[in-house]
C-alpha positions in Angstrom: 124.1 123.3 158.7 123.5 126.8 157.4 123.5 129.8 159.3 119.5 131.5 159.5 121.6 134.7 159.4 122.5 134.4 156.2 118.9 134.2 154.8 117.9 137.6 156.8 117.1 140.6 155.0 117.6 142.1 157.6 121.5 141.6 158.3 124.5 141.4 156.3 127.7 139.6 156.7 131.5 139.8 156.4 133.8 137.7 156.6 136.6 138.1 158.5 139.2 135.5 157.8 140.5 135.9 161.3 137.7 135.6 163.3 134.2 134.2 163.2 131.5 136.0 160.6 130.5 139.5 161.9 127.3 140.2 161.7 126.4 143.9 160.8 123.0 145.2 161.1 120.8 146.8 158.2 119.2 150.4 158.7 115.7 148.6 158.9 116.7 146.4 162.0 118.4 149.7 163.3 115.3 151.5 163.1 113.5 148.4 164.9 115.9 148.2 167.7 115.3 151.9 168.4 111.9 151.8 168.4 112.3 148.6 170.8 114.9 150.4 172.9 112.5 153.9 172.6 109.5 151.6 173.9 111.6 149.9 176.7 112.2 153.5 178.0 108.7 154.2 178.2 108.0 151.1 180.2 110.6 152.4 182.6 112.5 149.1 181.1 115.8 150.8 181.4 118.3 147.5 181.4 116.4 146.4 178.4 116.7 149.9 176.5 121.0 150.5 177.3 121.1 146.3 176.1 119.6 147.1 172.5 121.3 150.8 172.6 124.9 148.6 173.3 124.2 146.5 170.7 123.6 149.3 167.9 126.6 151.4 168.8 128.8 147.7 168.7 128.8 148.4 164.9 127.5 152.1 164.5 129.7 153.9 166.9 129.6 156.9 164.6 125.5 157.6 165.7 125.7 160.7 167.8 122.1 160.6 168.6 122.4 156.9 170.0 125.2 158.1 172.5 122.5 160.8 173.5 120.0 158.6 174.5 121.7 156.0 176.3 123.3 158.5 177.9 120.0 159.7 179.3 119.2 156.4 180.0 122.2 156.1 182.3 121.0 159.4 184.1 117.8 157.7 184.9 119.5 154.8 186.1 121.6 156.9 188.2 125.3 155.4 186.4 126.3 159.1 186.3 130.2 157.8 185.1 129.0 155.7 182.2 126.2 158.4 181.4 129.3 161.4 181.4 131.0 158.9 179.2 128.3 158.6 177.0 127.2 162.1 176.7 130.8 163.0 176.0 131.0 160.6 173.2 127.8 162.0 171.5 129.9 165.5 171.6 132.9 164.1 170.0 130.8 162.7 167.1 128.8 166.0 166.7 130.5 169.2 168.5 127.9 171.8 167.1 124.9 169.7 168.5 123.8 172.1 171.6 121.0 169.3 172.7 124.2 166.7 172.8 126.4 169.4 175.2 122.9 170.5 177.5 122.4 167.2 178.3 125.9 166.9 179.4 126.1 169.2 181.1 122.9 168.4 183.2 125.0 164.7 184.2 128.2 166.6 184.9 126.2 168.3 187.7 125.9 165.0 189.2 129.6 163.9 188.4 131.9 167.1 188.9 132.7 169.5 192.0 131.3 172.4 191.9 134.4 174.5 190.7 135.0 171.9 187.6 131.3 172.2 186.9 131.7 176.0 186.5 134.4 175.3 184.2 132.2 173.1 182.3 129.2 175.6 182.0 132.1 178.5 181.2 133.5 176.3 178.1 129.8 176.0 176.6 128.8 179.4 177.1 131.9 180.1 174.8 130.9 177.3 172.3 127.4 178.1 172.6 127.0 181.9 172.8 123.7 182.6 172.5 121.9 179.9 174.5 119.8 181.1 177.2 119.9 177.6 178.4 123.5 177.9 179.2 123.3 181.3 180.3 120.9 180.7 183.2 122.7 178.0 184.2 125.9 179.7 184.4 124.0 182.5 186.1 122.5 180.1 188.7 126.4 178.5 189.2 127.7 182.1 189.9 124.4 183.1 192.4 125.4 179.9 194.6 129.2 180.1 194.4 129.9 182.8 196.8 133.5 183.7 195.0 131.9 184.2 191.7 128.7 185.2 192.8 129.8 188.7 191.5 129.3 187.7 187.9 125.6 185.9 188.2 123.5 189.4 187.3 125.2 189.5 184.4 124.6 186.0 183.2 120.8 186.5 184.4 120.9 189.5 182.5 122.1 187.9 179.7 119.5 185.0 180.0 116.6 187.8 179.4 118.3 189.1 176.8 118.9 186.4 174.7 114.9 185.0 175.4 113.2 187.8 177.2 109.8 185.2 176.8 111.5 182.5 178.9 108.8 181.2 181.3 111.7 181.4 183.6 112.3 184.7 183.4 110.8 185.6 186.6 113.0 183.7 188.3 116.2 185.5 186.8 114.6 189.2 187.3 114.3 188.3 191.0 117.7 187.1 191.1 118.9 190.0 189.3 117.0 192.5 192.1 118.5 190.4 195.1 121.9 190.6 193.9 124.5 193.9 194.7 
């Protein structure tokens, strides 16, 4: 009988003499699996959204962006392992993206002790200089870790330096006034 995949616009298919046909998707079924996947996060669907994510990245490993998201997903499932994994993946594929590292670092709260997780907001203030993202949250590490707590004014200072409009910049003058 012949395969209904093989009349699909939508998919493509090579044959691998070893195995049975493998079935790659087309952009266009992509982009509808996403928005399926988009949608099922909206309804709070979040089994159905990592299903069709897992499926795209089967064959499209190399999509940053899709590593981001079912990352997040994981968060809000609370699979903080899988979601670190994830997350990590996305930076591997696209080192410069700041979005891809914040939103590591905001699971790597959940996942690492308190020290590592120092070490974690240390290495992206490096990579990522002038974030004041980064820098308040470095600067909020150092104000609740007593042994550092010597270096959190000058992480909140540079958090108002690097946005002094930050609606949260309150917040870091207060700190900055408390501290010795």
């Amino acid at each position: 009988p012949a395969d209904p995949f093989l009349e699909s616009d939508s998919l493509n298919v090579i044959n691998n003499p070893s195995s049975t046909p493998k079935v790659i998707l087309s952009e266009e079924a992509i982009a509808s699996m996403l928005e399926e996947a988009n949608r099922a996060v909206l309804n709070n669907e979040l089994d159905t959204a990592t299903q069709l994510y897992r499926k795209i990245l089967e064959d499209n490993a190399n999509r940053p962006v899709i590593w981001n998201q079912i990352a997040q997903v994981y968060l809000a499932n609370e699979e903080f392992n899988s979601a670190e994994n994830a997350a990590l993946e996305a930076i591997r594929k696209a080192p410069e993206n700041i979005t891809y590292t914040l939103n590591y670092l905001k699971i790597a709260k959940n996942t690492k002790s308190e020290i590592r997780f120092l070490s974690e907001l240390s290495s992206a203030a490096k990579q990522f200089p002038n974030s004041p993202e980064i820098a308040l949250s470095l600067a909020r590490a150092y104000d609740r870790n007593l042994r550092y707590k010597f270096r959190a004014k000058e992480y909140y200072m540079k958090f108002i330096t690097l946005d002094p409009n930050h609606p949260q910049r309150a917040e870091a003058e207060a700190a900055i006034s408390r501290l010795p």
